[in-house]
C-alpha positions as CSV (number, residue, x, y, z in Angstrom):
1,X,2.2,3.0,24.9
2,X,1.8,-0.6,26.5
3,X,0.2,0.8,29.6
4,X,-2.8,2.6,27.1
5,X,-2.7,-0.4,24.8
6,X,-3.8,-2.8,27.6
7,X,-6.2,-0.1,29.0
8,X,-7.8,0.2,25.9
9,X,-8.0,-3.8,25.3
10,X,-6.3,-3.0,21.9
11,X,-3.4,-4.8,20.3
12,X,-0.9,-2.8,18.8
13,X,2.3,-2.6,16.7
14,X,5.2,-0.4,17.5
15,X,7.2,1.0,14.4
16,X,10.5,1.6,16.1
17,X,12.7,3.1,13.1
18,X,15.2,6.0,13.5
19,X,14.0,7.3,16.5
20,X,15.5,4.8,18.9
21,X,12.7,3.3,20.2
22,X,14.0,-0.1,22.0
23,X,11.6,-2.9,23.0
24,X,12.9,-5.9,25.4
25,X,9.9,-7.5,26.6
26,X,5.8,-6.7,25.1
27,X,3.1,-8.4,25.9
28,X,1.4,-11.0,23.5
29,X,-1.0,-8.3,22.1
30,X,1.7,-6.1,21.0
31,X,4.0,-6.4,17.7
32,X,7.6,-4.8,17.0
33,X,9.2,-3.9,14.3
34,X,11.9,-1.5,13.1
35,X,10.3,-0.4,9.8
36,X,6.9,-0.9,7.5
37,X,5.7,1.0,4.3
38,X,3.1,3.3,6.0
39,X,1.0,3.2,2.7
40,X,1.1,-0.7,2.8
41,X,0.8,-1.0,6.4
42,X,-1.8,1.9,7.7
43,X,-4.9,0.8,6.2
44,X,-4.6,-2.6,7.6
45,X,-5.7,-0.6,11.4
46,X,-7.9,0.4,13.3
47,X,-6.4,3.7,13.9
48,X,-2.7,5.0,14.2
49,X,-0.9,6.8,16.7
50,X,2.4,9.0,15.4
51,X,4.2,12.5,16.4
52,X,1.7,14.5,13.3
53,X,5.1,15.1,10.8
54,X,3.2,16.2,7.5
55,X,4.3,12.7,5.8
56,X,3.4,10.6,8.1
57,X,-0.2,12.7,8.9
58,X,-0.4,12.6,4.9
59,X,-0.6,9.1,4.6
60,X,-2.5,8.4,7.8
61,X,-5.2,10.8,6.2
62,X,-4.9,8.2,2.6
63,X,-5.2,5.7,4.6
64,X,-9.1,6.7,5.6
65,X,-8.5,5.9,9.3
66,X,-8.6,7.8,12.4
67,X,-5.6,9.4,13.5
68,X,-4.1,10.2,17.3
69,X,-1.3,12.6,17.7
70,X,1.3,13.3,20.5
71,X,3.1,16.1,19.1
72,X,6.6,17.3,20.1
73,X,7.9,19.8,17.1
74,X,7.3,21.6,14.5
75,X,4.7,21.6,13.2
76,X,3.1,18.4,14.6
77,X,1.2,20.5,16.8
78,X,-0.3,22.3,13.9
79,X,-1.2,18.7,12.4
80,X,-2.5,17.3,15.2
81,X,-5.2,20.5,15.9
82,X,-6.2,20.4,12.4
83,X,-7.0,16.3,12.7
84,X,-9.1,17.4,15.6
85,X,-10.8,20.3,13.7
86,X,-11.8,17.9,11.0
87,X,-13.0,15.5,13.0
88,X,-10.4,12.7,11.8
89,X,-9.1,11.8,15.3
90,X,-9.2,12.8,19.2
91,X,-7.6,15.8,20.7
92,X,-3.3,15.6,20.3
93,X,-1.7,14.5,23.2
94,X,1.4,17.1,23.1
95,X,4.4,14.5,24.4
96,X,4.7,16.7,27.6
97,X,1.1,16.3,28.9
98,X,1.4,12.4,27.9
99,X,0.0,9.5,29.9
100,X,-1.3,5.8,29.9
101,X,-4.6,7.3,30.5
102,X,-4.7,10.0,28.6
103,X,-3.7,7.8,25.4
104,X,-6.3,4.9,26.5
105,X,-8.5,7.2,26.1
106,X,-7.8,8.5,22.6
107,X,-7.1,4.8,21.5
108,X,-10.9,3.9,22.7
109,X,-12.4,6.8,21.4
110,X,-10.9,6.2,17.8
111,X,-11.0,2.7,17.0
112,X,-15.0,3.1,18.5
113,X,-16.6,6.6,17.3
114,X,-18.3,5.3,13.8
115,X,-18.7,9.2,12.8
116,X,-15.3,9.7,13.1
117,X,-14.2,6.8,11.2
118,X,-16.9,7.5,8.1
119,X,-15.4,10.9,8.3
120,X,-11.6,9.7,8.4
121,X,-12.9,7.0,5.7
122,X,-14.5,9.8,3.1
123,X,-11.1,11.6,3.6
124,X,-9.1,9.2,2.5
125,X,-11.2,8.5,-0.4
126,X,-11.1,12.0,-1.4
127,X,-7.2,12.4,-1.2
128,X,-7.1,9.1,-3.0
129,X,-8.8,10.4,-5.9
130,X,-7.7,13.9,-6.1
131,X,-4.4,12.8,-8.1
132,X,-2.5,15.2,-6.9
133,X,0.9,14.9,-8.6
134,X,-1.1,14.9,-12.0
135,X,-2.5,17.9,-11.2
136,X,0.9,19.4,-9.9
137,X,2.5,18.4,-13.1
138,X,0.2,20.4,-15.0
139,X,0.1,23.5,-12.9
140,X,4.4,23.6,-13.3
141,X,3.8,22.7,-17.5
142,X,1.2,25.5,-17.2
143,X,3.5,27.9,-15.9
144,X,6.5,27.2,-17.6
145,X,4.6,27.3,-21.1
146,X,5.0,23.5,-21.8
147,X,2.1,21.5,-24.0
């Protein structure tokens, strides 16, 4: 992650949270810290970079930004083909096939493709207003018979 962060001249924070992630040393363009709401926090950036777990996809999708993903489970891979389908971020990385390069790469071409952004952008505005859990609250008083 430092590696493609100072080959793609970008700064960067790293969320470190449950998964272990420990930082000694970072260079001056790059923040740590162990946790941050991900609704607060993502559409303050350019872009974000996560493993594609629905939640986390979900609110990189609100967030109207473009979004990388280096899948290693699950269905991360599923998440991270369907970003690129949409055109809401590069190709996924699978963790395997990861480099420096590789993520430089998808770093530069998401914080820099304008089509991609107004399309990441137009997404998150739709989700935003789609009100979802209205909507699923009616569908369950629907079925059960309530007013």
């Amino acid at each position: 992650m430092l590696d493609a962060l100072a080959q793609s001249g970008q700064r960067g924070l790293l969320l470190t949270g449950w998964g272990g992630l420990r930082t000694t040393q970072v260079p001056i363009n790059v923040f740590v810290v162990d946790a941050a709401p991900h609704q607060w926090l993502f559409p303050r950036m350019a872009a974000v970079i996560h493993h594609g777990g629905a939640g986390t996809t979900a609110e990189g999708l609100r967030a109207g930004i473009p979004t990388i993903i280096v899948p290693f489970a699950f269905d991360q891979h599923f998440w991270g083909a369907r970003i690129h389908a949409m055109g809401l971020g590069p190709a996924p990385i699978p963790q395997k096939k990861l480099t420096a390069a590789k993520l430089a790469e998808a770093i530069r071409r998401a914080v820099n493709d304008q089509d991609m952004a107004r399309r990441a952008h137009a997404c998150g505005q739709a989700i935003s207003a789609e009100h979802g859990v209205e909507h699923a609250v009616n569908v369950v008083r629907h079925y059960l018979g309530a007013p």
